[in-house]
Structures are given as structure tokens and as C-alpha cells.
N, C-alpha and C positions, 0 to 999 in steps of 0.2 A: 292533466292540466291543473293551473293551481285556481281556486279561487277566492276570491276577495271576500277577506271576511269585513262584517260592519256587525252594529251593533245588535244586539237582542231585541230593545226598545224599538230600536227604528222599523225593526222585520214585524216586528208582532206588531206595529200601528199602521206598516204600511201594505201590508199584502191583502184587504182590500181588496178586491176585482183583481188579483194577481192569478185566481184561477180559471184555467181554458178548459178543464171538463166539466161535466155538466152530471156525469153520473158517476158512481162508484161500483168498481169492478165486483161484484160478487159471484161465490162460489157455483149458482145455480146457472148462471148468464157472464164464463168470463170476460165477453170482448162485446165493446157494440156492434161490432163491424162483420158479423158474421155473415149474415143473408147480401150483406153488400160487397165480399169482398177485401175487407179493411182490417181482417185478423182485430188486434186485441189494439189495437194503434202504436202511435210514433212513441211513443215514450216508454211504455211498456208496462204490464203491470206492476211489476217486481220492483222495478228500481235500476236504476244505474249508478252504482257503483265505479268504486276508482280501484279496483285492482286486488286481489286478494292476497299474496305475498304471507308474509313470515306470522301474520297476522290473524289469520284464516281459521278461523275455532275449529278444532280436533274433532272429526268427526266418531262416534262411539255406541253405535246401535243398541239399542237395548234388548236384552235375550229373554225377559222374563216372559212373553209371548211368544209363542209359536201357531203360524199360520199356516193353514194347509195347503194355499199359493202364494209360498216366498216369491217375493221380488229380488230383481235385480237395478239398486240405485242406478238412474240415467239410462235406463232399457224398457223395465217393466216395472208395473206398481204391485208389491203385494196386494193378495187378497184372501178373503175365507169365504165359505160357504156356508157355514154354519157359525154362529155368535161362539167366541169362546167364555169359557166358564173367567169369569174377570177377576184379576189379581192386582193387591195394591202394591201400588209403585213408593208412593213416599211416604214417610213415616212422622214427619212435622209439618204441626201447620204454616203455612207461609208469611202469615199476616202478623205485623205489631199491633195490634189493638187501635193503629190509625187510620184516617178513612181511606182509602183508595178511591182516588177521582181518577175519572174516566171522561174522553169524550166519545162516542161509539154511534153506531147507527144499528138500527131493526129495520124489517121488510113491513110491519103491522106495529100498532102500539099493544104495549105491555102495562098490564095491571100494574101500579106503583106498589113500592116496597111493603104496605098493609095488606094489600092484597092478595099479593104472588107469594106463594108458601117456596117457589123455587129460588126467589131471590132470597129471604131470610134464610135460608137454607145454603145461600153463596157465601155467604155473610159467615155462615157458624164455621163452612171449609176453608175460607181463606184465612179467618181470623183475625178482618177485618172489616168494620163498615164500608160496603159497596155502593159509593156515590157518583153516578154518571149522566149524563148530558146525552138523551140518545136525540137523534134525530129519525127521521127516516128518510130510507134508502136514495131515493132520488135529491133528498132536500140536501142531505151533508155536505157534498162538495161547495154548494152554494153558501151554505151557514159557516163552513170550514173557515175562512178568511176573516169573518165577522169573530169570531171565537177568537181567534190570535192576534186580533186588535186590541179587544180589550184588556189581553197581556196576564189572564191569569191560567198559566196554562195547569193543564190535569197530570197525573203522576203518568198516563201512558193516552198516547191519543195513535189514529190508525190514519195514515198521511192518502187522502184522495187519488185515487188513481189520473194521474197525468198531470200531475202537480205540479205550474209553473215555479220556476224557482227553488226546487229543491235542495241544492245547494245552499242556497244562504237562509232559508228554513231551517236546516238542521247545523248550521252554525249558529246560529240566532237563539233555538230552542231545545236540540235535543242533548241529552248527556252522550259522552264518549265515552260507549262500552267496552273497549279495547282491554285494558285491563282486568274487567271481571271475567271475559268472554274468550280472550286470543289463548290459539293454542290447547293446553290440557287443562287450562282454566278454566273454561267452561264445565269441566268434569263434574265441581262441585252442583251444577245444576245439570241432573243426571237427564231430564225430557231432554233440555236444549240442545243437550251434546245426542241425543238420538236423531237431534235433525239433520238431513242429509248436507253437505259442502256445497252444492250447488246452490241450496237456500240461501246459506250465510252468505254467499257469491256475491247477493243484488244488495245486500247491507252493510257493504266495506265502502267507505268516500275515502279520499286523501288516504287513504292506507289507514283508517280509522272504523270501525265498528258503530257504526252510526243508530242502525234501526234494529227490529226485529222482525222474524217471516211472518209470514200466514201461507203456508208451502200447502202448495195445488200437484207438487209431482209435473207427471206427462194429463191432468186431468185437461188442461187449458188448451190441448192439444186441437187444432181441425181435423176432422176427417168428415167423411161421404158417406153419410150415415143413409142405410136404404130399406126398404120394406121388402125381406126376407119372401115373403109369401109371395110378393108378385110377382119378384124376379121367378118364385119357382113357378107360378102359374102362367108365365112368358115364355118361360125357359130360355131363358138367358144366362148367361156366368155369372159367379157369384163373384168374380174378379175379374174390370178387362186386361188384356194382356199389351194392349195399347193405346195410341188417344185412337185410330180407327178404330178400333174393335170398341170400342167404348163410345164411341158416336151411332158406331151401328146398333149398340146394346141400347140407345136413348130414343132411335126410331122407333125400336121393336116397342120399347117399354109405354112408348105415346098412342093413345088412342085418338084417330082422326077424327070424332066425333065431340073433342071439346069437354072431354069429363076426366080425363087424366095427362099429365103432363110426367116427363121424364124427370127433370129435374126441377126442385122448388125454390133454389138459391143462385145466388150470381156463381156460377163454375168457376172463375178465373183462376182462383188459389190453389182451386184443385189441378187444374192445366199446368199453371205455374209449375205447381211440384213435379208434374210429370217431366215438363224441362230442366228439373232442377235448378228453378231460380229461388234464391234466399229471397225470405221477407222482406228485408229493412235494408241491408249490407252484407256488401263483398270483402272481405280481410282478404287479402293475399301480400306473402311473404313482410305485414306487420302494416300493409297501408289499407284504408278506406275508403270504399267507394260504395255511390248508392244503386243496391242493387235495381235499383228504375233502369241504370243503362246498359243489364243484361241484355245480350243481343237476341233473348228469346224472348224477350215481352214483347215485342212487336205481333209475334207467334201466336203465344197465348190469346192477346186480344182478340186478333182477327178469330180466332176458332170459338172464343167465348161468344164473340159477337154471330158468329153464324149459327151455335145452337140458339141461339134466342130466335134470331131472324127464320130460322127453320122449323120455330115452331115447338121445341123440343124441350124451350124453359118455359114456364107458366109465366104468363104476361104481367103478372104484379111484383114479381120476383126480384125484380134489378130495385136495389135500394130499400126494400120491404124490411121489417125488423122480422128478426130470428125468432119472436113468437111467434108469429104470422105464419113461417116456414114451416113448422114444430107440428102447426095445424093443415098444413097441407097435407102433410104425409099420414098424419095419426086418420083422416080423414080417406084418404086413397085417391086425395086429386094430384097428387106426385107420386113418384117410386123413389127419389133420393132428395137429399135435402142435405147443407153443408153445415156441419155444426162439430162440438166439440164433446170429447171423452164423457167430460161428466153430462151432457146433455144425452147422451146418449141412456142411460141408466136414465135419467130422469124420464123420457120418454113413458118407463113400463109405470115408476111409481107417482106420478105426476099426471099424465096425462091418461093412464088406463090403458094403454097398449097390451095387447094380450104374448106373457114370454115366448120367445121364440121367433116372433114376427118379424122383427127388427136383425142386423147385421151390420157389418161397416167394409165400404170396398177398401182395397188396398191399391197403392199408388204405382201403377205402369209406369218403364220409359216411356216418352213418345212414342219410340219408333220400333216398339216391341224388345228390345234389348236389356231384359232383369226389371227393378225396381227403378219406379221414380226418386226424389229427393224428397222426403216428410220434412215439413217446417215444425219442430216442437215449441209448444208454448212453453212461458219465462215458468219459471219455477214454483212463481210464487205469485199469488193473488195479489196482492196490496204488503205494503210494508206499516209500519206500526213503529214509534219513537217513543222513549221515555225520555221526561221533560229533566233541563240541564240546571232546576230550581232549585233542588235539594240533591246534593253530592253525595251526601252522608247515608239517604236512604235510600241509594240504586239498587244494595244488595236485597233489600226488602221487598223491590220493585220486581227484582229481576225472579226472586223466590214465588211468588207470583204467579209472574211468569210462568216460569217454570210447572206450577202446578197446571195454569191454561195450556200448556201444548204438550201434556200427557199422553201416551197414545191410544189407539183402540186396542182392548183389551183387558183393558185397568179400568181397576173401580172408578178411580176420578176422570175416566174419562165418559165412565159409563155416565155418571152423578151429568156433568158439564153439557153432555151432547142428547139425557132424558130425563133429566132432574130425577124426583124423589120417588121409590118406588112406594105402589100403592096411593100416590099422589098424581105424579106425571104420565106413568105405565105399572104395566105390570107385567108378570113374563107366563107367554104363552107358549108352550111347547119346546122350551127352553130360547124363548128370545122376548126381550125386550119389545113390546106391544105399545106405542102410545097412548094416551087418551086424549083423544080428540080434541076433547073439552077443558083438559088443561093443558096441555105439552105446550100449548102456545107461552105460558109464563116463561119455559125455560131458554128463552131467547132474549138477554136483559143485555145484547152488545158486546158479552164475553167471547165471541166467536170472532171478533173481529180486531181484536188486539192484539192473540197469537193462538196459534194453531199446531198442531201434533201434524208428523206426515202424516200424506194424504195415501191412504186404505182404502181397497176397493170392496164392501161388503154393506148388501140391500135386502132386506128380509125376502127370503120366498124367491131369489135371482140367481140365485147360485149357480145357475150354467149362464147365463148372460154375464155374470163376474166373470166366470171362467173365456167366454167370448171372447172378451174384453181383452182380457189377460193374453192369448192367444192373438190376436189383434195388434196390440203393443208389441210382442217379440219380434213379428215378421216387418212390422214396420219401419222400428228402428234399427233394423239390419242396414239400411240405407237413410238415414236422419242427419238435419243439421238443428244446431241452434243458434240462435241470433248470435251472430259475434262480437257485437255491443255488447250482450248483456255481463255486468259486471262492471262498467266501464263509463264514467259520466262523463256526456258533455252539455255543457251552460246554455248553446242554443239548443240542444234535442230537448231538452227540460222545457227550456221556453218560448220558443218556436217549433216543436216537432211536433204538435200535437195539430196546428192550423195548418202545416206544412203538407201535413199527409193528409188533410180533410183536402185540400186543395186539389192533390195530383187522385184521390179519391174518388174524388168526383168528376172529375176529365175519365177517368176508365169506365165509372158508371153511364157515363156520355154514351162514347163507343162502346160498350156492349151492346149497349139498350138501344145504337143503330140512330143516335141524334148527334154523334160526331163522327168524320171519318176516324181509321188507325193512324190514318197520318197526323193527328193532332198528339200522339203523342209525342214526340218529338220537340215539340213547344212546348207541353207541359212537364218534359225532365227540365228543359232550359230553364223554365219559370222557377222550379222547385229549387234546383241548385245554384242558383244564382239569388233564390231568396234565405238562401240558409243552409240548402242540403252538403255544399261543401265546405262549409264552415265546419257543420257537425263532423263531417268524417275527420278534417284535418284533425279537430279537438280529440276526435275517438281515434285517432295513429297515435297524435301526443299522449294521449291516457296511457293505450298500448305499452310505448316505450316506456311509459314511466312506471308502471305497473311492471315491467318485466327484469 
């Protein structure tokens, strides 16, 4: 579809309360909507894009690492088990001697630039002064709007997950990468072009090269993440083979005495898959539909709703957040809990989970017939624009770049993701060791502007890597991904995000047994008559235009 460009002035003074999230997608927690069902939301993390076409930066892996669990782009994620011995990737510094501004977010505040040896030390590798505006994590999306009023925008800023109006934001503010990026042109920045096509995917508008990634891989992915030891202590399967065998596996796993519960998250997504219903939409033969009027959602509900009502899901579980869940399970008042790749790893170094304990089921047809349908998450965590201020110094901007999304492996990835050794860590037993007491400097908002693919390797995990990795192959034997994604439309941007909170909360209704199944039915009418066929229409026209 085309949209309506308007001024720079007017976008940056007026978007103002233009944003409808409230949080910023990060690495460790990609989606709010986990324990409730609602995936990663309407909009998506990554971005929607208009279409990749002739356009589409050259993908060109880089061989200077070798890992001892190669991936397969769009299947599996590399990984290693053991740190490799780290080589340098680029041979110039990136920086003109000018400052690089930033707008970025942190999880914690950071020691200012006197204090933090790892920020001065950003400063000598990029080769230039590192001037940024961090906020923290939950505050950005809200401050975001406030920032582009006042109209002075920074050399790269990282765009809010569920950003209304994306669109005429990156008409208004970002530079058109098309020319340094399309095709073999990105070669000259040797990271970028190691980033996978599926990334570049959610950063093409108008057939234009608009953003850049922060690539998650399959990490953003949901799965049914379970406590290994109890299933073996139940003796249960470590995979059901249907949704029955898999209700019966959630009896056995509940204890009737009110101290453990089978499941610690809303089931539904999980169901879903097993029916093979898409997230968001249905593409067939180039048209859109929402996948709400899968004739198995009906299905899914009623079965979600009666493990609750049977006693089988933990009673605070419908609508709880995905920390909350995190702590059922590490605790043993659940056996499964629904969350995501990387929360999965997070569990052992996060939360203290002893290896081994942990696993992830795999997705049954319903009706015992092969695999379910895995819903993969978007690509890419959040997107990231360079401003459209200065023309002249993109390439400066994008050299930068380039150095932030080096991969694991390389020295500068090592420098970015542990700062300075002897300062930040030190290496123990041949691996990179934090210190406790400083590592926290080296988090100055670099991580959130662009990013190296996403690698799967945790000190001390190396058969839970390898889990994982195994995990991913059998999964995406049967996998879909959003069929939007890549693909902008004007209302998913700015109604998709209120749209899905909407029909979101009608399912948490019926599950949780305060509405009947039959209220769905009025809640697809609501949804697509408030926008959701608007979007599809816009997402066939994108299609078409795109093809």
C-alpha cells in the first residue's frame, strides 16, 4: 500500500501520546503476552515491512568462526559449547572523531561516562565520543514520543516495540538505506551482510531499506517449557503424542492436595498449535484473513477452558505475567509453564535452576496424526533507524553499525557484550567470567541499536545448548511464520496493538470460565469490523504490491 508522506516537522511535534505500548520488547522477556496467551502482540516485534523485492541486502555469512553447532538459517540456531578462542573481524576504526548520539534504553542505571571504564573504552573503539540519552527499560516507550517533539533527533535511535504510526515516523525521520545496504552493497559492511534475509525482511517499507535489526533468530519463539525431573518422577512422556494424551499427562502431573499444578500459564497457544491455527493470519492463494475465524479456535478455547476448570492450570495463571510463571515452575508448584527459547536458558542462569531439570515438549496434532503447527516468532526483537539529518554521514553511521552487530566469536564482540578484560571479567578456564561488580558498566544502550545474529552459547550449559538446538530441528519440521511479517499495514501499526488487547481479553474471559465459548463469535465480529479487515485488505494489497 502506499502511504502518505507529510512533513518531518509536523511528525516529530506531533506524535505525542501517538504511542499504544507501554513497554519495550527486550531480549530477556520477548513478548508481554506470554503467561496470558497474546504471544509477542498485533504489531509485532520486528516491524512490518513493505515487501523485500530486488531490494533485499545480499545475504553473506561470515566464516571466520566456526562453531561446533552449526545452524541452519530459518530451522535452527547455531551454537557452541565451549567459548571460542576470539578473532578480529574488522581492521578500522568506525568513528570520525564526531560524537555519536544515541537514544537507547538500559534495564539498571549506569555509572556516567567518568565513571564507567567500559564506556571510555567505547569511545577509544568506535572512534568516537559516545553521547546517549538512555532511559530505562519500561520508561522509553513513554519518553520516546517526548524525544521526537522536540525535533532533535540522535545519529540512530531503537523504534518502541508497537510503535503507532510507523509509517510516517520513518518518513518524517529515518534516512533511506537502500543505497548503501541493497543487494551486494552491503558487502562493504562485512557484520551486516552476516545478518540473516529474514532480518532485513521486517526493515524494507515502500520497497525501501528503512531500519536496522536487532535479530532474535527462532529465540522469541513459544514453546512448553517443563520440569524434566518431575515428568521423570510421574513418569509421564517427555512428549504427548496428542491433545488427549496430553490432558491425561496434566492429571497425572497435578497433585490433588493443592501443592502442585500441571500447568502455570494460559495453554491456549499451545492448543492452538496443536490445531495448526496461525497467530495473527491466514494468506491463502495471496488474500488475508484473521486467523480468529480459524474454525479450530472455537476448539482450542473450550479445551483451554476446561484444563483450568479441571483444576489442571494453577488458579492465578490466566492473565499472570511471565515472571510470576517463571517462579512456579523453578519452585515445583507447576510442571510446565509457556514461554519462550530464550527464557528457556534463562531459567538455569537467571533463576538458579539446577542443568538438566528443565526440557521443552514438542507440539502434537490434535488427533494424534505427526506434529502440530509451531508458531515462530518475528525475527527480530525491535528495529532501530538512523536519523534522515545528516545524508552525508550515513556511511559513518552505518560503519558503526557495523562494528555493534559483530558476531560471537570476534574480539569486538567479545569487547561489546564483556567490556574490558581485567576490568569487566576475566577468563576462567578458558571462558569469559564476569565481575559482578563491574560488568554492569558495559550496558551503556549499545545492545539496543543493532545486534550480531542471535547464538546460542551460556557458560557451563553446553548440553542444555545442545537441548535446545535439538529442540529447534524437530520443531520446525512443521513451522509457520506470520505471513504479515515483512509486510506493512497503516491500521495494524495503529490500531493492532488495542485491537488484539481487545479480542485478548475476551479469550482470557473464557478460559478463566467468566465467559461462555460462545462469546467468541462476537468478539471476531467486534475485532474485524473495528479494523481487523481493514488490515488484511491493506496486508493482500502490500502482498500484491510486493510481488
Amino acid at each position: 500500500m502506499t502511504r502518505h508522506s507529510i512533513s518531518r516537522r509536523s511528525v516529530l511535534a506531533g506524535f505525542a501520546g501517538a504511542l499504544t505500548a507501554t513497554t519495550v520488547a527486550a531480549c530477556s522477556q520477548p513478548g508481554s503476552g506470554g503467561s496470558t496467551g497474546g504471544g509477542g502482540g498485533g504489531g509485532g516485534g520486528g516491524g512490518t515491512g513493505g515487501g523485500g523485492g530486488s531490494v533485499m541486502p545480499t545475504y553473506t555469512p561470515w566464516e571466520g568462526v566456526t562453531y561446533d553447532l552449526p545452524g541452519e538459517v530459518g530451522r535452527f540456531t547455531s551454537g557452541s559449547t565451549t567459548f571460542p578462542e576470539p578473532i578480529q573481524m574488522l581492521s578500522d576504526t568506525p568513528g570520525d572523531g564526531q560524537p555519536f548520539k544515541v537514544w537507547s534504553f538500559v534495564h539498571e542505571n549506569v555509572p556516567g561516562r567518568d565513571q564507567n571504564r567500559f564506556w571510555q573504552a567505547l569511545e577509544e573503539q568506535l572512534g568516537s565520543p559516545y553521547e546517549p540519552i538512555l532511559s530505562l527499560t519500561p520508561d522509553y516507550a513513554t519518553k520516546f514520543p517526548t524525544l521526537l517533539a522536540s525535533g532533535d533527533l540522535p545519529d540512530m535511535f531503537p523504534i518502541p516495540f508497537q510503535y503507532a504510526g510507523m509509517g510516517q515516523l520513518l518518513d518524517a525521520a529515518a534516512a533511506d538505506l537502500t543505497e548503501h545496504l541493497a543487494g551486494d552493497a552491503i558487502n562493504d559492511y562485512p557484520a551486516l551482510a552476516n545478518i540473516p534475509s529474514d532480518s532485513w525482511k521486517g526493515c524494507i517499507f515502500d520497497g525501501k531499506i528503512m531500519t536496522l535489526p536487532i535479530p532474535r533468530g527462532l529465540t522469541s519463539t513459544w514453546v512448553m517449557t517443563n520440569r524434566q525431573d518431575i515428568f521423570d518422577e510421574v513418569g509421564v512422556p517427555a512428549s504427548p503424542s496428542s491433545y488427549e494424551e496430553f490432558r491425561s499427562m496434566c492429571v497425572e502431573l497435578t497433585k490433588t492436595d493443592g501443592t502442585r499444578w500441571a500447568i502455570g500459564a494460559n495453554p491456549l497457544d499451545y492448543l492452538r498449535s496443536m490445531l495448526s491455527i496461525p497467530r495473527y493470519f491466514i494468506e491463502e492463494n495471496g488474500t488475508f484473513t484473521s486467523a480468529y475465524t480459524h474454525e479450530g479456535q472455537k476448539e482450542a478455547l473450550e479445551a483451554a477452558r476446561d484444563l483450568y476448570a479441571s483444576g489442571l492450570v494453577i488458579p492465578d495463571a490466566i492473565g499472570q505475567h511471565a515472571n510470576q510463571s517463571k517462579q512456579w515452575l523453578v519452585a515445583g508448584q507447576t510442571a510446565m509453564t509457556w514461554d519462550t527459547y530464550s527464557g528457556f536458558l534463562g531459567f538455569f542462569f537467571s533463576l538458579g535452576v539446577p542443568a538438566g531439570n528443565l526440557n521443552m515438549l514438542q507440539i502434537p496434532d490434535w488427533e494424534g496424526d505427526g506434529q502440530g503447527m509451531a508458531q515462530l516468532g518475528e525475527p527480530n526483537n525491535i528495529l532501530s533507524a538512523i536519523s534522515n539529518a545528516d545524508p552525508a554521514r550515513i556511511p559513518t553511521i552505518l560503519n558503526i553499525a557495523n562494528f555493534l552487530a559483530t558476531p560471537f566469536g570476534t574480539t569486538e564482540f567479545l569487547f561489546r557484550k564483556f567490556g574490558v578484560e581485567g576490568v569487566h571479567y576475566n577468563w576462567e578456564d578458558g571462558v569469559p567470567v564476569p565481575d559482578t561488580a563491574t560488568a554492569p558498566e558495559a550496558a551503556v544502550g549499545q545492545a539496543y541499536l543493532i545486534d550480531g545474529p542471535a547464538h546460542l552459547y551460556y557458560t557451563g550449559l553446553g548440553e542444555e545448548v545442545k537441548r535446545m538446538q535439538e529442540h529447534q530441528k524437530q520443531l520446525t519440521e512443521n513451522a509457520a511464520t506470520d505471513p504479515a511479517y515483512g509486510l506493512y499495514s497503516e491500521t495494524r501499526s495503529g490500531d493492532g496493538p488495542a485491537l488484539e488487547a481487545e479480542i485478548l481479553a475476551v479469550s482470557l474471559d473464557i478460559v478463566s470460565g467468566r465467559k461462555p465459548v460462545s462469546d467468541w463469535d462476537g468478539a471476531v465480529e467486534n475485532y474485524l469490523s473495528g479494523g481487523g479487515t481493514q488490515m488484511c485488505d491493506e496486508l493482500t494489497e502490500a502482498l500484491q504490491n510486493a510481488s
